[in-house]
C-alpha positions in Angstrom: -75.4 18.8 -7.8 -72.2 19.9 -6.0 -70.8 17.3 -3.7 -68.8 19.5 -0.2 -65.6 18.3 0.2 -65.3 16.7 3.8 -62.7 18.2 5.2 -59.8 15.7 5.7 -58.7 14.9 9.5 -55.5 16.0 10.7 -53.0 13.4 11.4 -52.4 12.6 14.8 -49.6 14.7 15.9 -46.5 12.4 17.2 -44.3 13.0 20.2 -41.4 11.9 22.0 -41.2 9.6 24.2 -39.0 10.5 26.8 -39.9 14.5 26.9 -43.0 15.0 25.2 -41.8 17.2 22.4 -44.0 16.7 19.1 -42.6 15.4 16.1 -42.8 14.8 12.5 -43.5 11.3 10.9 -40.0 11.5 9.5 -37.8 12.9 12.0 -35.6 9.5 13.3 -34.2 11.4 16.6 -35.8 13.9 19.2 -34.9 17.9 18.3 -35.5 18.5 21.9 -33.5 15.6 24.0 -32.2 13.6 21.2 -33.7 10.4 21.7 -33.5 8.3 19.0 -37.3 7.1 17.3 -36.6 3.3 17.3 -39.6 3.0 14.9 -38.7 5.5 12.5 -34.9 4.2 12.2 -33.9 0.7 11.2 -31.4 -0.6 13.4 -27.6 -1.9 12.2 -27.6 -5.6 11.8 -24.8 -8.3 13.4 -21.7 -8.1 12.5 -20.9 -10.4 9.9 -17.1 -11.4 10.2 -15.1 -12.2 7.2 -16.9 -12.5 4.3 -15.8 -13.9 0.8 -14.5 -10.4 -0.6 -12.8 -9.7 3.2 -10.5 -13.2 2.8 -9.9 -12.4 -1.2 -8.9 -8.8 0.2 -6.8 -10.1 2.7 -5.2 -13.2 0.6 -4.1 -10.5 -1.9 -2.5 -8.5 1.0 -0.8 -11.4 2.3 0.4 -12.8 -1.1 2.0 -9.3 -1.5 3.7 -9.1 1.7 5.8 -12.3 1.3 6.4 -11.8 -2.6 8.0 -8.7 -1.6 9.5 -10.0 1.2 10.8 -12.7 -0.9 12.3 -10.3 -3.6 13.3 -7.5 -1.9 15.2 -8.4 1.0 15.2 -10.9 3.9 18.1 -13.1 2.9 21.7 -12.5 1.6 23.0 -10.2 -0.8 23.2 -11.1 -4.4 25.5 -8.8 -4.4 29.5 -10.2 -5.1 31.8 -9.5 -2.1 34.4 -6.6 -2.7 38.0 -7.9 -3.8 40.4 -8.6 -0.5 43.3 -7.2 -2.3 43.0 -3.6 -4.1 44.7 -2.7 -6.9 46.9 0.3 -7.6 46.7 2.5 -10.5 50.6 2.1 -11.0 50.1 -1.3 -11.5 47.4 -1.7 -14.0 48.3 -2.0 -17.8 50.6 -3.2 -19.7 54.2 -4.6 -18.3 57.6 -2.1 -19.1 55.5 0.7 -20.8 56.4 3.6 -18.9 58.6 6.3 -19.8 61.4 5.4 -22.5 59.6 1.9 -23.3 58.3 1.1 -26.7 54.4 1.6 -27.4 52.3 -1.4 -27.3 49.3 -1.4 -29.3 45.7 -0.6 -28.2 44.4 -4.3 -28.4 47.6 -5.3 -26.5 47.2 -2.7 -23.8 43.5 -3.8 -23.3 44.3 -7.4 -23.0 46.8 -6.8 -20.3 44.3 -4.5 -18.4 41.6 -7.3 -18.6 44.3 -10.1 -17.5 44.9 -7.3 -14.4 41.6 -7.4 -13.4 41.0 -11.1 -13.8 43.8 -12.0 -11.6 43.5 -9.1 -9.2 39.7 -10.9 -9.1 40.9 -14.1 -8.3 
């Protein structure tokens, strides 16, 4: 014995609410007006302000700021000032060499260009 399949109903058909278009069970907004299906959607919840990862976020930001605030700039140079008094290039090495004087020696000619600088320093 055969049993006849029933024939299933149809389900209801859905429509909008504000213009009376009909609608799918998953369709969250209106095709005709574009009314949104509160039912369908789930709505955004509260804001909720600054959470633990937010502050960590914006510790780290700050902590940044004022380390490279700190090291890069802000106060004075670390930089020595630039001599007053400039030295010439005539004046820099060894006393009487010059034309007709006898030759110092290397290590001689590099202490005197060291005192030079040391004094011209000063």
């Amino acid at each position: 014995m055969s049993k006849k399949k029933e024939p299933q109903p149809a389900p209801p058909r859905l429509s909008c609410a504000s213009c009376g278009t009909a609608r799918d069970p998953g369709d969250r907004f209106c095709r005709q007006c574009g009314a949104s299906f509160a039912a369908a959607g789930k709505k955004n919840g509260p804001l909720r302000g600054l959470t633990g990862l937010r502050a960590f976020g914006l510790a780290v930001i700050a902590l940044a700021a004022v380390f490279a605030l700190i090291y890069y700039g802000g106060g004075a140079s670390k930089e020595s000032p630039a001599p007053a008094q400039r030295i010439q290039i005539n004046e820099v090495g060894a006393p009487g060499i010059g034309v007709g004087a006898p030759l110092a020696t290397p290590l001689q000619t590099a202490d005197q260009l060291f005192n030079d600088a040391m004094t011209a320093y000063e």
